[in-house]
N, C-alpha and C positions, 0 to 999 in steps of 0.2 A: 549417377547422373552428372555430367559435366557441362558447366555453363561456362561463356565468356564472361570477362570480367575486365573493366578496365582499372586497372589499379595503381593511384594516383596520390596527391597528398591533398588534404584539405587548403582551399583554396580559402583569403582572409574573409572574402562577402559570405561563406558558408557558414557562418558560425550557427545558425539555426537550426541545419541541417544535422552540426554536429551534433548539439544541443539534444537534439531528436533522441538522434541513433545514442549517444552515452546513456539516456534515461531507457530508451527502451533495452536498453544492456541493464542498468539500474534494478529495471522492472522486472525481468530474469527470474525463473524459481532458482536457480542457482547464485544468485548474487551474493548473496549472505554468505555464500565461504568465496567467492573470485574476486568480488570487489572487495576493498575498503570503506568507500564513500557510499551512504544511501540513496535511496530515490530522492528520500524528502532532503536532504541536504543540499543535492543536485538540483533540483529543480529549485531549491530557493536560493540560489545564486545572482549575482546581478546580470542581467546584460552583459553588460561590461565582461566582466569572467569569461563567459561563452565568445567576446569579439578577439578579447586577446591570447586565446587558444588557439584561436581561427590562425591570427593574424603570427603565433609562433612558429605553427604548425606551416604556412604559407613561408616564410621565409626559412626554416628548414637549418639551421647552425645547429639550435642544440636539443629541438625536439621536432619532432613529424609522427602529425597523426597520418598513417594510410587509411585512404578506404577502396571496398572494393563498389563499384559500380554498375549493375547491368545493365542488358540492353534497352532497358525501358525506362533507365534514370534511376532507380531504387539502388539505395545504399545497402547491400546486404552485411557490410561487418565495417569492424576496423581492428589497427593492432595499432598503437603508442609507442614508439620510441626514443628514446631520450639517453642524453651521454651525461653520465654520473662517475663522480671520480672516488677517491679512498679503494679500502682493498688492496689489492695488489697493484694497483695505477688506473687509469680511463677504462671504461666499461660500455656500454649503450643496456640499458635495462629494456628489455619490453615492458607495457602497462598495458589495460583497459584494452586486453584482447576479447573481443565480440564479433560473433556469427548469428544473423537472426534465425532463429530456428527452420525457416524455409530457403533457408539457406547453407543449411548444414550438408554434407556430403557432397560438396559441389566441386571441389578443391579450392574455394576461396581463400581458405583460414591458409593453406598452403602460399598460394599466393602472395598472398600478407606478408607471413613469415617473407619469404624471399626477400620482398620489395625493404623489409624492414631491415634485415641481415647486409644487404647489396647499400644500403645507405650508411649502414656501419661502418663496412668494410672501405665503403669511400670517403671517407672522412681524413681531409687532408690532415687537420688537428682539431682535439688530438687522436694520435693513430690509436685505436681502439685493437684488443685482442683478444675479446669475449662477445657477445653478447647472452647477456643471463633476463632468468624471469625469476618470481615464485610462487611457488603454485600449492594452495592448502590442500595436506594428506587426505583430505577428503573425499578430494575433487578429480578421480581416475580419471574419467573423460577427460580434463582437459590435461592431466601428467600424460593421457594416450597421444593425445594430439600432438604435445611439445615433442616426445619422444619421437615420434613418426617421422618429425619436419627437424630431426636433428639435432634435438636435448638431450644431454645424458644428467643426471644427479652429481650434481657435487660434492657429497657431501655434507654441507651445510646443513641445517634446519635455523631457523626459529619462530618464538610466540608469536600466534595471530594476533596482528594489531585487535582483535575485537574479541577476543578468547584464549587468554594465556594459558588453559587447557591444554586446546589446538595447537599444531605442529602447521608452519608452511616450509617448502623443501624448494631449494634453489637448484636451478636448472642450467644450462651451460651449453653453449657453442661456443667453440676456440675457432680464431683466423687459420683458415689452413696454410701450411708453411711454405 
């Protein structure tokens, strides 16, 4: 099933909206291995938090949240992008990738990715020639998805920030040349 989508960056008066959609991604039975941050955490944030998200995300330098949009206003996802340096030089990370469940199969999450990869790749400075995730061994569904939209494994692993048991595996898009 294929819906439109208009996919956009969080605009700064959104921050409510964002506020929403990250908890109800929070809320998730999968949260527990894809996020870091809890619901309760999240939601007991200030204001504040949630305005200057909005408001980093809207001016767009060194993070952009996208979401995707349908035709009746509903946020169905988003994906985080943010340019992070060390490694091997500048990078753009994905973060705080969500699809709400009636949303899934749409080619949103597809979307996302693009609009997130295409803002990388534009980045006067600095010029970026990765963009990476990381995604816990747990969590096939979402290693199927990154793979699909153009992730290969790098190699890398390491400890779950929340389970040094757990393994998360870094995932990789290179600039084509």
């Amino acid at each position: 099933m294929a819906m439109d989508y208009l996919i956009r960056s969080v605009r700064a008066d959104e921050w409510r909206r964002l506020k929403e959609l990250r908890l109800a991604a929070l809320a998730d039975p999968l949260a527990g291995i894809a996020f870091n941050q809890t619901w309760e955490t999240a939601s007991a944030l200030p204001d504040e938090e949630w305005q200057e998200r909005a408001r980093r995300s809207a001016v767009g330098r060194e993070i952009v949240t996208f979401i995707g949009e349908d035709g009746g206003g509903c946020w169905g996802g988003m994906v985080t992008a943010l340019v992070e340096g060390g490694g091997a030089g500048p990078a753009v990370d994905i973060v705080g990738v969500y699809v709400r469940p009636e949303h899934r199969g749409t080619g949103l999450a597809r979307a996302l990715f693009e609009a997130a990869t295409a803002w990388a790749w534009g980045l006067a400075a600095p010029v970026v020639e990765c963009v990476r995730l990381w995604v816990h061994e747990g969590n096939g569904r979402a290693a199927g998805l990154y793979r699909a939209v153009g992730f290969v494994a790098s190699g890398r692993t390491m400890a779950d920030p929340k389970d040094a048991a757990a393994r998360e595996v870094e995932m990789v898009v290179w600039r084509a040349a």
